[in-house]
DRENVEXZA-997897 format. One record per residue (C-alpha): chain; residue number from 0; x, y, z. Coordinates in Angstrom, 3 decimals, padded with zeros to 6 digits. Layout:
<r><ch>A</ch><i>NUM</i><c1>X</c1><c2>Y</c2><c3>Z</c3></r>
...
REM end
This chain:
<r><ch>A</ch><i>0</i><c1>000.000</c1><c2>000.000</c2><c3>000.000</c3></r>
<r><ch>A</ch><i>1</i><c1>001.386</c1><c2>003.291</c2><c3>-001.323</c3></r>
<r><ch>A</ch><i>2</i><c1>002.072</c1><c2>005.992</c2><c3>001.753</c3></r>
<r><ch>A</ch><i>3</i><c1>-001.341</c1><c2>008.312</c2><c3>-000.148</c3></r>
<r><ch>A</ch><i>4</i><c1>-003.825</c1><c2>004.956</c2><c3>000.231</c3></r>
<r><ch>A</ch><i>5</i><c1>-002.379</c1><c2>004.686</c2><c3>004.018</c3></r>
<r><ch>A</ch><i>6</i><c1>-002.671</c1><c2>008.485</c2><c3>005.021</c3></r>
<r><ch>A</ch><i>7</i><c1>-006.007</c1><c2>008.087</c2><c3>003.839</c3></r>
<r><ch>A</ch><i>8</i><c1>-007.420</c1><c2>005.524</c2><c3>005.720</c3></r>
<r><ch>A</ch><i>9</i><c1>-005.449</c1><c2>006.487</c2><c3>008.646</c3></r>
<r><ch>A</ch><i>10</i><c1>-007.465</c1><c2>010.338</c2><c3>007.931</c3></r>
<r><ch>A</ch><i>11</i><c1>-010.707</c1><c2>008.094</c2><c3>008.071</c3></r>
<r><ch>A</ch><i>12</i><c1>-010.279</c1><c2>006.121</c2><c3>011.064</c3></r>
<r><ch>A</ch><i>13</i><c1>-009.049</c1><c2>010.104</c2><c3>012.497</c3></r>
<r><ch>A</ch><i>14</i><c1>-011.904</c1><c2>011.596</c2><c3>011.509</c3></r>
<r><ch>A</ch><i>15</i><c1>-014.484</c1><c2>008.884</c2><c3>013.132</c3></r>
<r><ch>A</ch><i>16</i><c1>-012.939</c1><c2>008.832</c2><c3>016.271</c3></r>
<r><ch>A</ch><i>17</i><c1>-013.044</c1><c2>012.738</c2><c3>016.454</c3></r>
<r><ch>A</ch><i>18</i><c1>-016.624</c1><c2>012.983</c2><c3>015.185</c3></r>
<r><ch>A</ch><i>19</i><c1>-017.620</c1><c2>010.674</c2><c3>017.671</c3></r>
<r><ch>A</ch><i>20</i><c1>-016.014</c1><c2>012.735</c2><c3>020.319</c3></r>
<r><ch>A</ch><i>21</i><c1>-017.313</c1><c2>015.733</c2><c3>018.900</c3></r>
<r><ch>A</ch><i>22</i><c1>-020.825</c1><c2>014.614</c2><c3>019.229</c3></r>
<r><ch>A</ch><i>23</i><c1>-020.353</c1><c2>013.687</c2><c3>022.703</c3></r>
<r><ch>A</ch><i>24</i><c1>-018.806</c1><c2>017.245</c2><c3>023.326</c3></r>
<r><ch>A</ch><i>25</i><c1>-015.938</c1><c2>015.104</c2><c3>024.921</c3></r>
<r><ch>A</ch><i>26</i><c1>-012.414</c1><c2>015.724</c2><c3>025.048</c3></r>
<r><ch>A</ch><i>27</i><c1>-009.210</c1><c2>013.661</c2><c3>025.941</c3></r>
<r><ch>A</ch><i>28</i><c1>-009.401</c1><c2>013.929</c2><c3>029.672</c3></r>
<r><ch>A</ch><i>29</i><c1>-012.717</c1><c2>012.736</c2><c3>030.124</c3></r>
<r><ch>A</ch><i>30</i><c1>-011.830</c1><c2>010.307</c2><c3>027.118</c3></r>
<r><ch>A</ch><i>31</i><c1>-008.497</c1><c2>009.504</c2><c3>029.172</c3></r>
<r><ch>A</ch><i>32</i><c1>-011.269</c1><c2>008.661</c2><c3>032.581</c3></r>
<r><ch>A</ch><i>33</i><c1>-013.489</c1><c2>006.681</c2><c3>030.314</c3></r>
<r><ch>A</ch><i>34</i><c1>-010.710</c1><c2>004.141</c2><c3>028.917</c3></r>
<r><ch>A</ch><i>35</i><c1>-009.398</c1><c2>004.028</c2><c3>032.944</c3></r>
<r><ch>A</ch><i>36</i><c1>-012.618</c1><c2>002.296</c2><c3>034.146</c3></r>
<r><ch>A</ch><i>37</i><c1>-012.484</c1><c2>-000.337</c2><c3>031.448</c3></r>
<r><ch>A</ch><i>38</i><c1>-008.765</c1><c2>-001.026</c2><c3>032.463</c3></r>
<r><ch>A</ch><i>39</i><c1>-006.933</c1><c2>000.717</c2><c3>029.874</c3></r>
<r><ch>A</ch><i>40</i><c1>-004.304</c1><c2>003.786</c2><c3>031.241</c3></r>
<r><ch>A</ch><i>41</i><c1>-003.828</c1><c2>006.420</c2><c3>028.415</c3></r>
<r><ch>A</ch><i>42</i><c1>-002.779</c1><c2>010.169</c2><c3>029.796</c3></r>
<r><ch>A</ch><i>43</i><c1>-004.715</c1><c2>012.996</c2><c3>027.222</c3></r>
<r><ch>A</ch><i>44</i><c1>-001.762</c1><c2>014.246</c2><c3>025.785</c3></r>
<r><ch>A</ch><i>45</i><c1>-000.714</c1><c2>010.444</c2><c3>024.273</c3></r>
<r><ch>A</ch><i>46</i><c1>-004.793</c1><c2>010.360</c2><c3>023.131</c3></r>
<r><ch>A</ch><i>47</i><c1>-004.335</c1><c2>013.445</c2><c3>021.487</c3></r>
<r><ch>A</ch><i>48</i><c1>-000.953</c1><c2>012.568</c2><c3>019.602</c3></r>
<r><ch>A</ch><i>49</i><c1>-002.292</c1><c2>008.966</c2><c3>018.841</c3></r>
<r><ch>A</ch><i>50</i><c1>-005.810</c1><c2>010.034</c2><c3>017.544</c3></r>
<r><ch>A</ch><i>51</i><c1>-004.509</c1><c2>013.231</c2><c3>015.977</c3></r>
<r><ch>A</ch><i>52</i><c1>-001.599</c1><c2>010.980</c2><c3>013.736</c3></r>
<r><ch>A</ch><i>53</i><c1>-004.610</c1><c2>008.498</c2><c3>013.032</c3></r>
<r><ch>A</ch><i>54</i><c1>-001.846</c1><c2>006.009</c2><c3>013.321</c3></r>
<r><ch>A</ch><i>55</i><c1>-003.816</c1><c2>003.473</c2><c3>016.123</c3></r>
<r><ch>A</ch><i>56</i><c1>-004.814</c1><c2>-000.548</c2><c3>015.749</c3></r>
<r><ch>A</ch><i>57</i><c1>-008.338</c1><c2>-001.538</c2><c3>015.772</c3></r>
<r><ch>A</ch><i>58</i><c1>-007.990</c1><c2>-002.502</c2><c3>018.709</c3></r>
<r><ch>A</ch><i>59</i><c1>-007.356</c1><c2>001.265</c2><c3>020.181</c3></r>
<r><ch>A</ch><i>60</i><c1>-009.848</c1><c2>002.291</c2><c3>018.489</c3></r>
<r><ch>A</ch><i>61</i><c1>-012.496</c1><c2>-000.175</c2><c3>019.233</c3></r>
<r><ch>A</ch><i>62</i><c1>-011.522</c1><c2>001.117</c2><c3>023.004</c3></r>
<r><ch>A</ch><i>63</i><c1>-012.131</c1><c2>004.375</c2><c3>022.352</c3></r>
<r><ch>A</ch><i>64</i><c1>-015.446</c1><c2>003.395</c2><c3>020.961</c3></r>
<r><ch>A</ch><i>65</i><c1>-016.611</c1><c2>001.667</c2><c3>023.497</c3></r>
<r><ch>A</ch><i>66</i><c1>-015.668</c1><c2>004.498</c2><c3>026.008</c3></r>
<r><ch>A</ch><i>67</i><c1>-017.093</c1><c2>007.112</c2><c3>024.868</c3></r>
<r><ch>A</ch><i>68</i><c1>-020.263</c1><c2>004.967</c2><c3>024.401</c3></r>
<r><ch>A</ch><i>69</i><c1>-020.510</c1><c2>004.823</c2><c3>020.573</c3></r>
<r><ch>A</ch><i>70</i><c1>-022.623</c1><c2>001.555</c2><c3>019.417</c3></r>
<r><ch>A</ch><i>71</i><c1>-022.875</c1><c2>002.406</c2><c3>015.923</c3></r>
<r><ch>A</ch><i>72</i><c1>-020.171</c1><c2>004.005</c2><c3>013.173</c3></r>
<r><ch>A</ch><i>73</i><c1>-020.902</c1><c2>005.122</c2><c3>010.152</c3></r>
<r><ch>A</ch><i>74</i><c1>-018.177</c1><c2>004.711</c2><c3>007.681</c3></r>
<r><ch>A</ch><i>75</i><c1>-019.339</c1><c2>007.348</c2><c3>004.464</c3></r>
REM end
């Protein structure tokens, strides 16, 4: 996969995570609390960088999902 296909997807996965946030009017600290009850110890300023490069597993992001209470994503 060519470095333009990658930076796209990882803008994609970037821009659901932040939507979802942004309908919650949530930002990283209370995102930071949220991932600390289900076990998981991220500080705000590593959410921001990670969420901000888009660079993150499914696996972080399912997490982040989950914490901030999202049950549905819409991918277009």
């Amino acid at each position: 996969m060519n470095k333009e296909v990658q930076q796209a997807w990882r803008d994609k996965a970037k821009g659901i995570v932040k939507s979802e946030m942004a309908l919650r009017n949530m930002g990283y600290a209370e995102l930071a609390e949220r991932l600390k009850l289900l076990g998981i110890d991220e500080n705000p300023p590593n959410l921001s960088n990670k969420i901000c490069r888009g660079a993150f597993g499914a696996d972080f992001m399912l997490q982040v999902l989950t914490a901030i209470g999202c049950e549905r994503v819409h991918l277009k």
